[in-house]
N, C-alpha and C positions, 0 to 999 in steps of 0.2 A: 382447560385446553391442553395444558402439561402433563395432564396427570398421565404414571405409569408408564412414561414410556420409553420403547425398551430397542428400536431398532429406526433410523432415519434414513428415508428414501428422497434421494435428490432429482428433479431434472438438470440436465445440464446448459444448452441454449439457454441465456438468460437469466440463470438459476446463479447458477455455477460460473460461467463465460460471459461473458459481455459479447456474444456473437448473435442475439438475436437482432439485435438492430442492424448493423452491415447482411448480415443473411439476406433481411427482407428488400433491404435496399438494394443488395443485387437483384433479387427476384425481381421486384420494379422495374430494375434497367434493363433486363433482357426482357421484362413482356414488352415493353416499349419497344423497345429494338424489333419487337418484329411487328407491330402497331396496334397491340391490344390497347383499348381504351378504357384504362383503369387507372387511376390516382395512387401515390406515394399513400397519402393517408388513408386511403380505402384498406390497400395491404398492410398497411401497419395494424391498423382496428382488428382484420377479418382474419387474418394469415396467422396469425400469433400462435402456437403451437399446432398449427395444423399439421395433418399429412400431408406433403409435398403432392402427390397426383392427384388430391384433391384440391389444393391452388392450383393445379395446372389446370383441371377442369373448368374451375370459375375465368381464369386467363382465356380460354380458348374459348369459352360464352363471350367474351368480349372482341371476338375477331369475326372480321366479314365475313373471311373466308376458311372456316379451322380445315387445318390437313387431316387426315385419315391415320391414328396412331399419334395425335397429336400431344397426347398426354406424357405417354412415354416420351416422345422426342425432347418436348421441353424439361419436363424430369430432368434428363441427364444433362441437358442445356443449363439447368442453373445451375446442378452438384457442382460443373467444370467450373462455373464462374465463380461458387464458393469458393470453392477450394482455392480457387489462385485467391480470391481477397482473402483468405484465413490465413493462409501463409504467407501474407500480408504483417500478420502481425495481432496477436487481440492479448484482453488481460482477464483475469481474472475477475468477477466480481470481489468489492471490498468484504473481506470478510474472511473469503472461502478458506485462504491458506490457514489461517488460523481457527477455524473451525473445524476441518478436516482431521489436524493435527492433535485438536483437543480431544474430539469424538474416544469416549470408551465402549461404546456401545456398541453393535455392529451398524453399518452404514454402508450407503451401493449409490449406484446413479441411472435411472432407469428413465430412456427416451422415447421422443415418438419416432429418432431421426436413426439412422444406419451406424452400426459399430464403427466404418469407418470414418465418417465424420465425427465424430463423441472422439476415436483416434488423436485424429486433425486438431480440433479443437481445443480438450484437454492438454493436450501435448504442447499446443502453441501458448498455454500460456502457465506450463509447467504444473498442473494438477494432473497429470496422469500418472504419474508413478505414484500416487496416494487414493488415487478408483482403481487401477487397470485389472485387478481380479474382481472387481464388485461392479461390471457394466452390465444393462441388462436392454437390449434393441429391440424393437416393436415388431422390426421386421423379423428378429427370426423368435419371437415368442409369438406372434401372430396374432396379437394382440395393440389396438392402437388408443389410446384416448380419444374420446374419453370414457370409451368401454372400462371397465376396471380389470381387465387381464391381465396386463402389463404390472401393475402393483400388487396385483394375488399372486402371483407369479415372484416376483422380488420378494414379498413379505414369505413367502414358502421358502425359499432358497436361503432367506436369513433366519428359517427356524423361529418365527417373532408370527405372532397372531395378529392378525391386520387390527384389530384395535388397540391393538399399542403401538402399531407405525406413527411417526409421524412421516408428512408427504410434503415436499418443499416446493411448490410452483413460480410460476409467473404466470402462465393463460390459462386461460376459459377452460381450456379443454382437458387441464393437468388437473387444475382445481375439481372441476365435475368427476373424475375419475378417479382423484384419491377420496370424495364425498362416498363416489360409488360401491369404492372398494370398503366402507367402514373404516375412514383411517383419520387421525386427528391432522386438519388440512389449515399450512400457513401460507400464505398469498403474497409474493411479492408483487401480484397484478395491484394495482389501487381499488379499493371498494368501487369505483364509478367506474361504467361497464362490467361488472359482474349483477347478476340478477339479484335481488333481495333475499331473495329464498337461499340462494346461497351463502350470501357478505353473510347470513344470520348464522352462515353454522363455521365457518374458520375463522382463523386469526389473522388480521392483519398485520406485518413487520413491513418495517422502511428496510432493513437490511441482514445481512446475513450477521453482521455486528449483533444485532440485538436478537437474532435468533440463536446465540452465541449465548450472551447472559441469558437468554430465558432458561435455554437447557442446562446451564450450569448455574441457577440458583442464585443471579446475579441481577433478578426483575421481576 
C-alpha cells in the first residue's frame, strides 16, 4: 500500500481540521431552525464529505413546505453559521503539524468545500501557512467527489502520476474518488460504513501519527 510513493493529497475537514464535526453540527441546527425533520445522526452518517447544495437538497426533502431557490438560500444559511463557529476556534488534527513539517515529497490539500473556507479553517488552527500554495477547491476545478477530477487535477499540478499519489480521507466520498482516480487510498473513515468492496482496496490508519511512521519507514 506504500509502495513508490511519490506526492500526498490531503483532504482538509476532518483530515487535517477537526472542523468536520462542528460543521455538521451547525448544519443540523440551522435545518432545525427552520423545522426540517431530520436527526443529528442521520447528518452525521449521510453529510460527511458531501457537497453542501446537495445536503441542502436532502434538508429541503424534509420540509412541508420547501421555498423556491431553496437550496441556494440555505447554502449560504449554513457557510454564515460556520464561519462564526470556526472562528470560534478549532485545532488541528493530532498529527498534522508534524506531518506537514516532515513531508519531503511534494504535498497539496485538495476539497470538496470553497477556498475560502479551507482559508477559514486552516488558518484557525494555524496549518495554513504550511498548504496555502498547495490548495486545490472543487468549486473552481469543477470537479466534486467523488467523481475523481479533483485528484487528477492535484496529481497533474504536483507533476506525480496518480498511482504514486497517496489520498488522505475521512468520507465516503473522498475514499471512492481517490479509488477512482487510481491512487493508493488511507481512510481515516473506520472500515464500518464503507462498503467491502472498498475497505478491500485502502488502508486503514487511526491517525495521521501513524500515517506519519508508515511514510517514513517507522511501520
Amino acid at each position: 500500500m506504500t509502495h513508490d510513493i511519490a506526492a500526498v493529497i490531503f483532504d482538509c475537514d476532518g483530515t487535517l481540521v477537526d472542523s468536520e464535526t462542528p460543521g455538521l453540527d451547525v448544519l443540523h441546527a440551522e435545518a432545525v431552525k427552520i423545522g426540517a425533520a431530520i436527526e443529528r445522526d442521520e447528518i452525521h452518517a449521510r453529510f460527511r464529505g458531501k457537497r453542501m447544495m446537495w445536503c441542502a437538497g436532502v434538508v429541503g426533502e424534509r420540509l412541508a413546505n420547501k421555498p423556491n431557490d431553496f437550496e441556494d438560500g440555505f447554502t449560504k444559511q449554513v457557510r454564515a453559521a460556520m464561519t462564526v463557529r470556526f472562528r470560534e476556534g478549532l485545532d488541528p488534527l493530532p498529527g498534522a503539524f508534524d506531518l506537514l513539517r516532515r513531508l519531503q515529497i511534494p504535498f497539496c490539500v485538495a476539497s470538496n468545500g470553497p477556498r475560502e473556507k479551507m482559508e477559514l479553517t486552516l488558518g484557525q488552527c494555524g496549518l495554513w501557512p504550511l498548504v496555502s500554495d498547495r490548495i486545490f477547491s472543487a468549486y473552481e476545478v469543477g470537479s466534486f467527489k467523488p467523481d475523481p477530477g479533483l485528484f487528477l487535477h492535484a496529481a497533474a499540478a504536483l507533476g506525480v502520476e496518480p498511482a504514486r499519489c497517496a489520498v488522505i480521507e475521512d468520507s465516503l466520498p473522498g475514499v471512492q474518488a481517490g479509488l477512482a482516480a487510481g491512487m493508493q487510498v488511507f481512510s481515516l473513515h473506520p472500515q464500518p460504513g464503507l462498503p467491502a468492496e472498498l475497505a478491500d482496496r485502502v488502508r486503514f490508519i487511526d491517525s495521521l501519527v501513524e500515517l506519519d511512521r508508515l511514510l517514513h519507514g517507522q511501520a
